[in-house]
C-alpha positions in Angstrom: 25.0 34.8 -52.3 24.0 31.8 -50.2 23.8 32.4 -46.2 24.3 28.9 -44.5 23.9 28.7 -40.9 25.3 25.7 -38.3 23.7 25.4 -35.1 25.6 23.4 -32.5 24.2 22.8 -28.9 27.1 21.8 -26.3 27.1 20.8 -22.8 27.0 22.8 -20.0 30.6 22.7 -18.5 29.7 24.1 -15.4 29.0 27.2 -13.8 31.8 28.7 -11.4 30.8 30.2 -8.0 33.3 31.8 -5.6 31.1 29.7 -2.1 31.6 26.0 -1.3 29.2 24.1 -3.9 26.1 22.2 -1.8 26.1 18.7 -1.9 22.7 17.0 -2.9 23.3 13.8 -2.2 22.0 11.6 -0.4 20.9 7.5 0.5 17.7 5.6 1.2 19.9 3.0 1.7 20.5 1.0 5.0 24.2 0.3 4.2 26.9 -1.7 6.0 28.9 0.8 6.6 28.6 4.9 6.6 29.8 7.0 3.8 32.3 9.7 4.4 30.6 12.5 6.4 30.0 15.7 4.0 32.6 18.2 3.9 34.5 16.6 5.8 32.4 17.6 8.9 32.0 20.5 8.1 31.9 22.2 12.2 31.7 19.0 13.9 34.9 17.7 15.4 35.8 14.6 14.8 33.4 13.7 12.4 33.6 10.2 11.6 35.0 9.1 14.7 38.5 8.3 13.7 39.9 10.1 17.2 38.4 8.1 19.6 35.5 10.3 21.4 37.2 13.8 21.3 34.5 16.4 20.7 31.9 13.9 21.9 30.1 14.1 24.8 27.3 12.2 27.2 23.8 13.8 26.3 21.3 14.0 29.5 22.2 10.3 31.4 23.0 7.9 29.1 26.7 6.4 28.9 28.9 7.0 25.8 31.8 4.4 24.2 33.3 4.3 21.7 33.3 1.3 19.8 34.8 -0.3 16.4 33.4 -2.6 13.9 35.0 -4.4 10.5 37.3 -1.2 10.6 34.2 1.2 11.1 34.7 3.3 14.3 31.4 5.2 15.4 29.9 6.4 19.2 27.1 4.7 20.9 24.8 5.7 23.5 23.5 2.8 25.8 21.7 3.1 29.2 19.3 5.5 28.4 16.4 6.4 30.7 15.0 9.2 28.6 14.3 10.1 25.2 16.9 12.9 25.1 19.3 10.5 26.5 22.0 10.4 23.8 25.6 11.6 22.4 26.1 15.4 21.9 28.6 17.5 20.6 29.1 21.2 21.6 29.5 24.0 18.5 28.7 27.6 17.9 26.4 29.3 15.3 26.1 32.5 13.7 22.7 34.0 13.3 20.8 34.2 9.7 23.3 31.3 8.5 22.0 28.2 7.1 22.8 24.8 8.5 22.9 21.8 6.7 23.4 18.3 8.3 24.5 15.0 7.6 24.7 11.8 9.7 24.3 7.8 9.7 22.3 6.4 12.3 22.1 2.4 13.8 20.1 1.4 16.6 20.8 -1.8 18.5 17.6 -3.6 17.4 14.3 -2.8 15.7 13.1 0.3 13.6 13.3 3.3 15.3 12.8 7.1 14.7 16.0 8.9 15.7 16.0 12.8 15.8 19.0 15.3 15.6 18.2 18.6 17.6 19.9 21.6 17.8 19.8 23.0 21.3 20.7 26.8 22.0 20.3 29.2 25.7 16.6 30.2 23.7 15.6 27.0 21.6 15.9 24.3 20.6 16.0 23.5 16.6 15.0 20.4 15.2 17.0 19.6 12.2 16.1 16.1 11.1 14.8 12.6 11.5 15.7 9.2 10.6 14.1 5.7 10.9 17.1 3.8 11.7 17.6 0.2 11.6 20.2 -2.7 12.9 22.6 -4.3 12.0 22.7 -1.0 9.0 23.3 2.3 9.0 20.8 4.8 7.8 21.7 8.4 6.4 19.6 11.2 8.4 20.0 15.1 6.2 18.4 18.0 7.8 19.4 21.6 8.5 18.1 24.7 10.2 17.9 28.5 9.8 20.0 29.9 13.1 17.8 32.3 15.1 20.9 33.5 17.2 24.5 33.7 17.6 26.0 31.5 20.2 26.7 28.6 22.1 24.8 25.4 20.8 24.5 21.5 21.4 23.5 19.0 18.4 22.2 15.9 20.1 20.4 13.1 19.0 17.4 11.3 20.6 14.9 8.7 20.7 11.6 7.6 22.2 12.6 3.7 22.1 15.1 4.0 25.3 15.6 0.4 25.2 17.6 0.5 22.0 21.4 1.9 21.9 21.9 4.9 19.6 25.1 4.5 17.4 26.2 7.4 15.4 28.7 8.2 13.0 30.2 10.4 10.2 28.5 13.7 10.8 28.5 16.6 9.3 26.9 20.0 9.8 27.9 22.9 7.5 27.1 26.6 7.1 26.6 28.6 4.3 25.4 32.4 4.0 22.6 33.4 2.0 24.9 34.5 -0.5 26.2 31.2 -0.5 22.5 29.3 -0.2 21.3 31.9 -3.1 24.5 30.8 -5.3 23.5 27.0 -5.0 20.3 27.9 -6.4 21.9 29.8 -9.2 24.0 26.8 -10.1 21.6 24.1 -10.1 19.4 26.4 -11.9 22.7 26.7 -14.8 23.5 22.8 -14.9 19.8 21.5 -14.7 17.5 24.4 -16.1 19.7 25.7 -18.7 22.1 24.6 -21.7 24.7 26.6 -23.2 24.1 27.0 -27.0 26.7 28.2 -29.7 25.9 28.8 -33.0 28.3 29.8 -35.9 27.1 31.5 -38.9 29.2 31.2 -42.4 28.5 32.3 -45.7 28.6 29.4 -48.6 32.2 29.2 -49.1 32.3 28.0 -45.4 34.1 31.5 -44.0 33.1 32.9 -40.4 30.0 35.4 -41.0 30.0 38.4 -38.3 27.5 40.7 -37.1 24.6 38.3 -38.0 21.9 38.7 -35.8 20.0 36.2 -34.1 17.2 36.1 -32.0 14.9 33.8 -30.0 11.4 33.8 -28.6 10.4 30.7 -26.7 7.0 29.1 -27.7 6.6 26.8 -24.7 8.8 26.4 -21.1 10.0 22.5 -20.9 9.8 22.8 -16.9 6.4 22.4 -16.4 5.1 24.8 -14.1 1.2 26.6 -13.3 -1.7 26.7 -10.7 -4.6 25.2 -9.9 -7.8 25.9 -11.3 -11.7 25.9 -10.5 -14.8 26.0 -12.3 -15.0 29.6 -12.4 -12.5 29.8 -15.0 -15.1 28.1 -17.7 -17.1 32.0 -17.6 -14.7 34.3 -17.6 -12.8 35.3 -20.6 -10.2 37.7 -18.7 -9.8 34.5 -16.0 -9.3 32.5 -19.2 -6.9 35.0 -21.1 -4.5 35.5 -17.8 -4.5 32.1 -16.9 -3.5 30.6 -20.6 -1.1 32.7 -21.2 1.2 32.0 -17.8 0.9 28.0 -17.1 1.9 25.3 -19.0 -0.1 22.5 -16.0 -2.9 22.6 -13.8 -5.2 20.5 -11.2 -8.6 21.2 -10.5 -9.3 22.1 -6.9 -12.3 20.5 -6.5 -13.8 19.4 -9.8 -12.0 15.9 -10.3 -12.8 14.4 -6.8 -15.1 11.8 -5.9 -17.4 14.1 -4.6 -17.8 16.8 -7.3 -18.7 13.7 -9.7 -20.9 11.6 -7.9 -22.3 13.6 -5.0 -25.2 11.2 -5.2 -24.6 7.5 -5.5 -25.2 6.5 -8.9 -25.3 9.7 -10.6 -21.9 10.4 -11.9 -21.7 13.7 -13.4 -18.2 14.6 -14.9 -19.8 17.8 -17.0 -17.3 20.6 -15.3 -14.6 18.3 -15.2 -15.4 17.6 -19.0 -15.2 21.0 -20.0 -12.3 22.3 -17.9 -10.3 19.4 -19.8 -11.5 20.6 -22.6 -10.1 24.5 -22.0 -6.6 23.5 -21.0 -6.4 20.9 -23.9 -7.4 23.6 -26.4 -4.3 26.1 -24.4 -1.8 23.5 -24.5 -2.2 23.2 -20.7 -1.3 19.6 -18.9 -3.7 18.3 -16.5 -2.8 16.5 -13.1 -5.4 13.6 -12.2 -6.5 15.0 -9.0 -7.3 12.6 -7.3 -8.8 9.6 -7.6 -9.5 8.5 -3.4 -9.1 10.3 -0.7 -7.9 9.4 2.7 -9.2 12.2 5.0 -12.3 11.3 6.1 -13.9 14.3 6.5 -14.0 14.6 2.3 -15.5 11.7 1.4 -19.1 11.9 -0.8 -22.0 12.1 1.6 -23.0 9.0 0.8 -20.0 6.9 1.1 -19.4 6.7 5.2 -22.4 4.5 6.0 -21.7 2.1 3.2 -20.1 -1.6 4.9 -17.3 -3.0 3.9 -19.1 -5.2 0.4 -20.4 -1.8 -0.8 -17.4 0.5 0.1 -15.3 -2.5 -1.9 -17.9 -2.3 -5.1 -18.3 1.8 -5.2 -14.6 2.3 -5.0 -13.9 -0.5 -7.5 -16.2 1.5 -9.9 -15.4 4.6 -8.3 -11.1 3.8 -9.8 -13.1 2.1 -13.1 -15.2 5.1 -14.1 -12.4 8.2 -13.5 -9.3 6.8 -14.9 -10.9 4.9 -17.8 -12.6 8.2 -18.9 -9.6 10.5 -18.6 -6.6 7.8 -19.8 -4.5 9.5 -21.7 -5.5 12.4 -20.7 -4.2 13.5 -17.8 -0.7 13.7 -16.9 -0.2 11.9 -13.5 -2.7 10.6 -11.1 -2.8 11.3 -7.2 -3.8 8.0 -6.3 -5.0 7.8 -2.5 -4.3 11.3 -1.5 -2.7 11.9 1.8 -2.5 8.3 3.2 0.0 8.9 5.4 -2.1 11.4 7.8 -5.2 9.5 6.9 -6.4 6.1 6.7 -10.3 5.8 5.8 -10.3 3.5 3.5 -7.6 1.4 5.1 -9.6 1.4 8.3 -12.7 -0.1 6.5 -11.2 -2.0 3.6 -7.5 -3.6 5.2 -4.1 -2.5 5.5 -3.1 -3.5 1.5 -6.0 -0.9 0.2 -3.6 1.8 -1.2 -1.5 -0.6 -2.5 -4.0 -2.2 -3.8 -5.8 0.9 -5.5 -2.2 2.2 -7.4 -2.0 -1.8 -9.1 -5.7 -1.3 -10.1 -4.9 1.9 -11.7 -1.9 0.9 -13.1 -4.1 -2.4 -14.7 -6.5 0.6 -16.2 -3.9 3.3 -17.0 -0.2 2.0 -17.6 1.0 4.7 -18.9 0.6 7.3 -16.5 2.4 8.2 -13.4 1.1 7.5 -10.5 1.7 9.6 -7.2 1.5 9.4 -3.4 0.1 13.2 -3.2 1.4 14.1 0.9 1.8 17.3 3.3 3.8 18.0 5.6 6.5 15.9 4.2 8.4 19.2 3.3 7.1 22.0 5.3 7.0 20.6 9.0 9.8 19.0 10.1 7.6 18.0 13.7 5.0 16.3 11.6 6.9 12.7 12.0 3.6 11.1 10.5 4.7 12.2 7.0 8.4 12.9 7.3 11.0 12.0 4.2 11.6 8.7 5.9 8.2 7.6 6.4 7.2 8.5 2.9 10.2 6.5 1.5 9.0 3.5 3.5 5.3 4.1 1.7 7.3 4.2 -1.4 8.2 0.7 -0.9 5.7 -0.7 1.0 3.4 0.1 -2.3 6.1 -0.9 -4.9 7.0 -4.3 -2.8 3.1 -5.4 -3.3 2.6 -8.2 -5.5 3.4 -6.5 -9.2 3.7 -3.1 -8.5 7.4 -3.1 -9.2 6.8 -2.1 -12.8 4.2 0.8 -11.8 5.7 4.5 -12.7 5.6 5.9 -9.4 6.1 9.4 -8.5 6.4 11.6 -5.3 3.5 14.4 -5.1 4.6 17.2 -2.2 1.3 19.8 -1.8 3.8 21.9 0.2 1.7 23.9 1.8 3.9 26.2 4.5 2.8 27.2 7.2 2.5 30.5 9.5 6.4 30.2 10.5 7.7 30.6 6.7 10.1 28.2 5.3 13.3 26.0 6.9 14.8 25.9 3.4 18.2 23.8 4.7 15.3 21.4 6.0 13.5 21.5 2.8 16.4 21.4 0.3 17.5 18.2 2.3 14.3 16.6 2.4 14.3 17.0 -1.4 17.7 15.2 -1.3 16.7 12.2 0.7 13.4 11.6 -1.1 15.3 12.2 -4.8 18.0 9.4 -4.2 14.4 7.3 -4.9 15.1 8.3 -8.4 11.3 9.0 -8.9 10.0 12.4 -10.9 9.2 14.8 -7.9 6.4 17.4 -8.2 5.4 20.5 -6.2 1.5 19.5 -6.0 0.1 22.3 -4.3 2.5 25.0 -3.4 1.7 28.3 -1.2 2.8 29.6 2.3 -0.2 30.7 5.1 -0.6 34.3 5.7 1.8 36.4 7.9 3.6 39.4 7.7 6.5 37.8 5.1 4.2 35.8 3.2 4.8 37.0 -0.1 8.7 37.0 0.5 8.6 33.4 1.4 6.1 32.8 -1.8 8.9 34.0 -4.1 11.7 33.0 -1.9 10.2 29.7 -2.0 9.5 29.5 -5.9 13.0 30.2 -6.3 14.2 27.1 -3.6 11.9 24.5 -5.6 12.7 25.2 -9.1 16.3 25.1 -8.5 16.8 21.9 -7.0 17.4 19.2 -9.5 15.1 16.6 -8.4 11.6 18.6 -8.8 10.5 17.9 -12.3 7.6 20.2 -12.4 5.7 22.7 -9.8 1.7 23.5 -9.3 0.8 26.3 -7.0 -2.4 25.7 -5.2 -3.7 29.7 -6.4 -7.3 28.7 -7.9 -9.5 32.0 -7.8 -12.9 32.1 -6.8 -15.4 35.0 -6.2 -14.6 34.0 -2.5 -10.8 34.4 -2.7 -8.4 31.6 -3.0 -7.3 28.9 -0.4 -4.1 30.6 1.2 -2.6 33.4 -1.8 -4.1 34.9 -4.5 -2.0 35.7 -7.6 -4.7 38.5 -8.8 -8.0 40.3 -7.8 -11.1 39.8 -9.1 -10.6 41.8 -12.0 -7.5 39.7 -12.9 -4.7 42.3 -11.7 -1.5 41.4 -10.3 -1.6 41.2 -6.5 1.7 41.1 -5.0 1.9 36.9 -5.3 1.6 37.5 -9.3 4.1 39.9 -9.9 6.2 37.3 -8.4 5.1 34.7 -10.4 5.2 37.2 -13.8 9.2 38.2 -13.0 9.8 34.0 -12.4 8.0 33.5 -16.2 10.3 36.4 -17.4 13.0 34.5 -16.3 12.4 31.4 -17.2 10.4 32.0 -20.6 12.4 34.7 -21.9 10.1 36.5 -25.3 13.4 38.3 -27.1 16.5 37.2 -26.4 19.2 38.3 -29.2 22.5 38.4 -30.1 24.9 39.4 -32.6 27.8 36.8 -34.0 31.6 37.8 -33.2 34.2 38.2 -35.9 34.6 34.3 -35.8 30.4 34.0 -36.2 30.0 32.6 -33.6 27.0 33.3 -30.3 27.0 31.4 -27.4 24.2 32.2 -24.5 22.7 30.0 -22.4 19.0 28.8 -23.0 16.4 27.8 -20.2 15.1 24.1 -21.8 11.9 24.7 -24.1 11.2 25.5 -27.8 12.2 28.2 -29.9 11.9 30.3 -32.7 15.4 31.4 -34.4 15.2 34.7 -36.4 18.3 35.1 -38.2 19.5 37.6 -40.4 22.2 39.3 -41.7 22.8 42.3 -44.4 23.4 40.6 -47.3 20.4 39.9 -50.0 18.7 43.1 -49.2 18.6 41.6 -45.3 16.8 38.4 -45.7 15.9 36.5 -42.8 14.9 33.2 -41.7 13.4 31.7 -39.0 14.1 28.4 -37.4 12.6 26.0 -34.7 15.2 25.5 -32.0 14.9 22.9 -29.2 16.6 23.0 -26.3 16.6 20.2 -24.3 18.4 18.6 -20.9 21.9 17.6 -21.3 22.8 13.6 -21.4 26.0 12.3 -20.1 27.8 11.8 -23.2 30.8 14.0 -23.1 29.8 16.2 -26.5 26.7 16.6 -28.6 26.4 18.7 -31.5 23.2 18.9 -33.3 24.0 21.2 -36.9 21.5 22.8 -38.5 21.8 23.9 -42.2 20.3 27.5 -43.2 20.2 29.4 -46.5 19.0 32.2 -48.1 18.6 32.0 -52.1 
């Protein structure tokens, strides 16, 4: 008898939750008119301003009106005298829920940085920034953890107190952590996962039940791993543990300009060499990091004192020597890292020099993504310096020079968290706003500082960023040295799970499943759903003295046709 299998792959129709789904929109758009506020408001009264200015109130001194424009109706604050001086509606919050908010912001003239704050009797919360524009409206998303129960105020404010502060269609909605934990269960479904059925029949076409079926996966398509040092290149059980987790690294130190030419002249790429060399021979993708860096207290030794005609010729070589020796083998380059908190070279070599550094790479290596590697773009909502909005305006200043509008950009976040754990409403809406870009997002250099919930944030954290639908691939910033590592440590020195790598080991069981099995119904048929990544099929059945077969199975992100079957033919002779 002849055993003929069909494999068909179909589309994830959805994954049903009981809580109000989250919405991850969002605009980096100045439009002429707002979009409808988010859930319809969500707790905000009178969210897009349709009622005149019931639920609105005067903030501090200014004066409130309301006003109408091309059938757009919105509030505007106007003679302010302080920062604070704005509009303000009173609402109430409930302690441990999560907040997320929504609004579009105009000012009268200029660019200016608007912020939304949350005031309450003990704090006050700030939920999100916006550089807002005239004669447009600009979307501002934020959100908050609540601290208390209570009476609250959300206001909105600005330094500029020359310019009127127009608002409209707000929104700001609650959801529980059942509810925030759901979102990330269902995002995790539609964008991680596909739904796979597979019928089995025997040669004359008929249904075949009770064949088994099982699948190991080879190799995760989410890419996902840590840093790495030069330690690594002597120690097998460093080796061994590493290699058989992550599927992507970056060196912590080994790549930059000052591991490789320490001394002018004398480039030395030897470690870098060979710890390319160990994660091409594991199947392990390697993040260019980096190629310049801003900060200048990390420059080589040599390099401060140079003027302007040197620093120009021994970054040109600098760019020339690195990326022509590792094209095509890296992954993704982090360009001019962290030039939004720094500016050395700009300082010494003109405004255009980043700009100018991702066109030169892009002349040398066109075929690899280049990113704006930042901090605090995700973890500090304070840190204006490096805020979504700023970074999206970087995002275009560099695409709008001369011909970088064909360069494959993408947005590096280090997302290092601090000492105060993690705002997740703030950082899943950050992730919103800079993912309407439509550029691949990466986790660059993930941990969370030490304090008494550090590991709960770690993991909590893991879970937030591999569930949103933008981030396209995550590195934690977990490099061990005989002197520790920079923030967590995944293992002790003799490569045993500290508390940080069980974590990361029950994340890898869940997203790299090693036996996953099944039995077909009467009809046989076996439907499951599949993280994305390759497979082995074992099949079998008990016919033919139980033959088996195996089978390479790929399972890959969904498109948007409607259906997709992909039939694969099986027999045993």
């Amino acid at each position: 008898m002849s055993l003929i299998f069909l494999l068909c792959v179909i589309l994830l129709r959805g994954f049903e939750v009981d809580a109000l789904s989250y919405d991850y929109s969002a605009s980096i758009e100045c439009l002429t008119q707002p979009l409808k506020p988010q859930y319809n408001g969500g707790i905000i009264r009178n969210p897009d301003l349709n009622n005149g200015l019931e639920g609105w109130n005067s903030f501090g001194d200014a004066k409130i009106e309301h006003r109408e424009s091309s059938g757009n109706k919105y509030v505007v604050a106007h003679s302010r005298k302080h920062a604070h001086d704005s509009v303000s509606q009173k609402i109430s919050i409930e302690k441990g829920k999560h907040y997320t908010l929504s609004a579009w912001i105009q000012v009268s003239t200029g660019n200016v940085l608007v912020t939304a704050i949350v005031k309450t009797s003990k704090e006050y919360n700030f939920a999100g920034a916006i550089f807002a524009e005239s004669k447009c409206w600009s979307m501002l998303k934020g959100g908050f953890t609540a601290q208390d129960s209570g009476p609250a105020e959300l206001y909105f404010e600005g330094n500029n107190t020359s310019v009127e502060i127009w608002i409209d269609s707000v929104s700001l909605q609650p959801f529980t952590d059942k509810e925030w934990s759901s979102h990330q269960d269902q995002s995790t479904e539609q964008n991680r996962k596909r739904k796979v059925l597979i019928q089995a029949q025997d040669e004359q076409g008929k249904p075949l039940a009770n064949a088994k079926i099982s699948f190991q996966m080879k190799k995760a398509s989410f890419p996902f791993g840590s840093s790495m040092n030069k330690y690594i290149l002597n120690n097998a059980l460093y080796q061994n543990w590493f290699a058989s987790r992550f599927t992507v690294t970056a060196f912590e130190n080994e790549m930059k300009w000052y591991s490789t030419e320490s001394v002018q002249g004398k480039e030395d790429y030897t470690t870098a060499d060979a710890m390319l060399q160990f994660a091409k021979n594991h199947n392990i993708d390697v993040r260019g990091h980096n190629v310049f860096w801003d900060d200048p207290s990390f420059q080589p030794g040599w390099v401060p004192s140079l003027s302007p005609t040197q620093l120009t010729s021994a970054t040109e070589q600098r760019l020339k020597s690195v990326v022509s020796k590792y094209k095509g083998k890296v992954i993704a380059w982090d360009v001019v890292n962290e030039n939004l908190h720094f500016s050395f070279y700009e300082s010494k070599l003109g405004p255009d020099f980043s700009s100018k550094i991702f066109e030169e790479i892009h002349n040398v290596d066109a075929g690899t993504t280049l990113f704006l590697n930042e901090y605090n773009t995700i973890e500090d909502n304070r840190d204006s310096v490096a805020s979504p909005g700023r970074y999206v305006q970087k995002i275009k200043q560099i695409r709008s020079y001369k011909k970088n509008s064909a360069i494959r950009l993408g947005i590096g976040l280090e997302s290092h968290f601090g000492d105060k754990g993690i705002n997740f409403p703030y950082l899943r809406a950050s992730l919103d706003f800079l993912g309407a870009t439509r550029l691949p997002i990466w986790i660059t250099e993930f941990d969370v500082a030490n304090q008494p919930r550090q590991v709960q944030y770690f993991e909590l954290g893991l879970k937030e960023l591999h569930s949103h639908p933008m981030v396209k691939g995550i590195v934690m910033w977990t490099a061990l040295s005989p002197q520790g590592c920079y923030r967590i440590c995944l293992t002790d020195n003799n490569f045993k799970n500290l508390a940080a790598g069980k974590v990361v080991d029950r994340f890898l069981a869940q997203w790299k499943p090693k036996n996953l099995s099944g039995v077909t119904d009467k009809n046989g048929y076996l439907e499951l759903s599949l993280f994305h990544g390759d497979y082995e099929m074992k099949i079998s059945h008990s016919v033919k003295n139980n033959s088996s077969f195996s089978q390479l199975l790929n399972v890959s992100p969904q498109n948007q046709s409607n259906t997709i079957k992909q039939f694969v033919k099986l027999s045993v002779k």
